[in-house]
C-alpha positions as CSV (number, residue, x, y, z in Angstrom):
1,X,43.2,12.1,-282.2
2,X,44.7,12.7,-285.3
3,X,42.8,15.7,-286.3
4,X,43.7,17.3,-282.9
5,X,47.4,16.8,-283.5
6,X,46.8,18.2,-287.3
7,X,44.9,20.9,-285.8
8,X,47.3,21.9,-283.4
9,X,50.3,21.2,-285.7
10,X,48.7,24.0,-288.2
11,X,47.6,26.4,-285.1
12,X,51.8,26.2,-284.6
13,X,53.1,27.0,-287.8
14,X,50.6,30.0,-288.2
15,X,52.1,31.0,-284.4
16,X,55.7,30.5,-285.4
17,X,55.4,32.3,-288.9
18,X,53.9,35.3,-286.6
19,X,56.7,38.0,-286.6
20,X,56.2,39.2,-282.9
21,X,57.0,34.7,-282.2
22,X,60.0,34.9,-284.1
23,X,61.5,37.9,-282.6
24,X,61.0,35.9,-279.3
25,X,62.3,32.4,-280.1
26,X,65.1,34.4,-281.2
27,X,65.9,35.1,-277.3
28,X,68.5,32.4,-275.4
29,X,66.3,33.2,-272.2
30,X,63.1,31.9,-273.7
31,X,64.8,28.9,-275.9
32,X,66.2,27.2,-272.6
33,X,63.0,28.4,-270.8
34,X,61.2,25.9,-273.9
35,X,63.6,23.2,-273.7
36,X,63.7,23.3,-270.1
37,X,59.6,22.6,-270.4
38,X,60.2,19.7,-272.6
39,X,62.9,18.3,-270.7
40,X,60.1,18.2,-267.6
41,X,57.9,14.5,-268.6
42,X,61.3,12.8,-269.0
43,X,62.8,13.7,-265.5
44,X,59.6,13.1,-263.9
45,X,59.4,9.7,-265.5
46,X,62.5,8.9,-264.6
47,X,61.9,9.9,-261.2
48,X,59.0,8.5,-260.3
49,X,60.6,5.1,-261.6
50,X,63.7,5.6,-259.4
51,X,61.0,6.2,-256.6
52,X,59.3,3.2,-257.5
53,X,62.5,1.1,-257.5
54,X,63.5,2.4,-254.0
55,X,60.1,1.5,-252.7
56,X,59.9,-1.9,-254.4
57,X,64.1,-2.4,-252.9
58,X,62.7,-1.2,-249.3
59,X,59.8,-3.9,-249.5
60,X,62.1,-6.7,-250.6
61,X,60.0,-6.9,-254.1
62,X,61.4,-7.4,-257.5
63,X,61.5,-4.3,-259.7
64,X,60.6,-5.1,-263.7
65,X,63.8,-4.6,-264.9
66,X,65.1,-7.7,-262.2
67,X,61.8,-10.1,-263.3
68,X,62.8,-9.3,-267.0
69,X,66.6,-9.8,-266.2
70,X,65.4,-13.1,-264.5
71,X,63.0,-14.9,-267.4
72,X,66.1,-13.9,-269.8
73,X,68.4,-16.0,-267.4
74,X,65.9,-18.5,-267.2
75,X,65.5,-18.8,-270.6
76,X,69.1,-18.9,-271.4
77,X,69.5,-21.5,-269.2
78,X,66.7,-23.8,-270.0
79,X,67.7,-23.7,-274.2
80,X,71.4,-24.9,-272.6
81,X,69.9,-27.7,-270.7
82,X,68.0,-28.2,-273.7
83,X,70.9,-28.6,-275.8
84,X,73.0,-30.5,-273.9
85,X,70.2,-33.0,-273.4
86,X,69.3,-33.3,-277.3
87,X,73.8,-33.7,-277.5
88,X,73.8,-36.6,-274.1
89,X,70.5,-38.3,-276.2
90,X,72.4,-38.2,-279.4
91,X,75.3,-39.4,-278.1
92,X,74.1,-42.3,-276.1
93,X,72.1,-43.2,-280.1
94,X,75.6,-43.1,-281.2
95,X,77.4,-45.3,-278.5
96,X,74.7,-47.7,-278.9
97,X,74.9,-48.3,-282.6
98,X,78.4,-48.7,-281.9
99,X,78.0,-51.7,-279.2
100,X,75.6,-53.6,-282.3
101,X,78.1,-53.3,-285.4
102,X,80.6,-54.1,-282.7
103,X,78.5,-57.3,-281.6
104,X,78.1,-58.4,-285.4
């Protein structure tokens, strides 16, 4: 793969060194035509995710983004638990060496 990329990275420079190129990326028209064209995977991605989250919505199904949202809450919640439980335990250690040296 990396030989294609290195192989097509070279194949641009020669092009873009090519006077007749540079004449034409000098033109507005064709630089928004090229950034338009890259712009396109990014708004089809998004697209088709927005898509995807309308269909999920419409079938009552969790999206990703809601199940990640979720295990975060879930997780927050369960290390609170957790440490309120390790602070009740420690306390009642506490109240209960307090009852013996009281005793003695």
């Amino acid at each position: 793969m990396s030989s294609l990329k290195k192989t097509l990275m070279q194949k641009g420079m020669k092009l873009m060194s090519d006077p007749r190129v540079m004449k034409m990326m000098q033109d507005e028209r064709v630089m928004k035509a090229v950034m338009a064209a890259m712009s396109v995977p990014g708004k089809a991605q998004s697209l088709a995710r927005e898509q995807l989250e309308n269909v999920a919505k419409a079938m009552a199904l969790a999206t990703e983004s809601e199940v990640k949202d979720l295990r975060r809450t879930v997780r927050k919640l369960e290390d609170e638990l957790s440490k309120m439980q390790h602070d009740q335990g420690s306390e009642k250690g506490a109240g209960s060496k307090k009852k013996s040296t009281a005793a003695e």
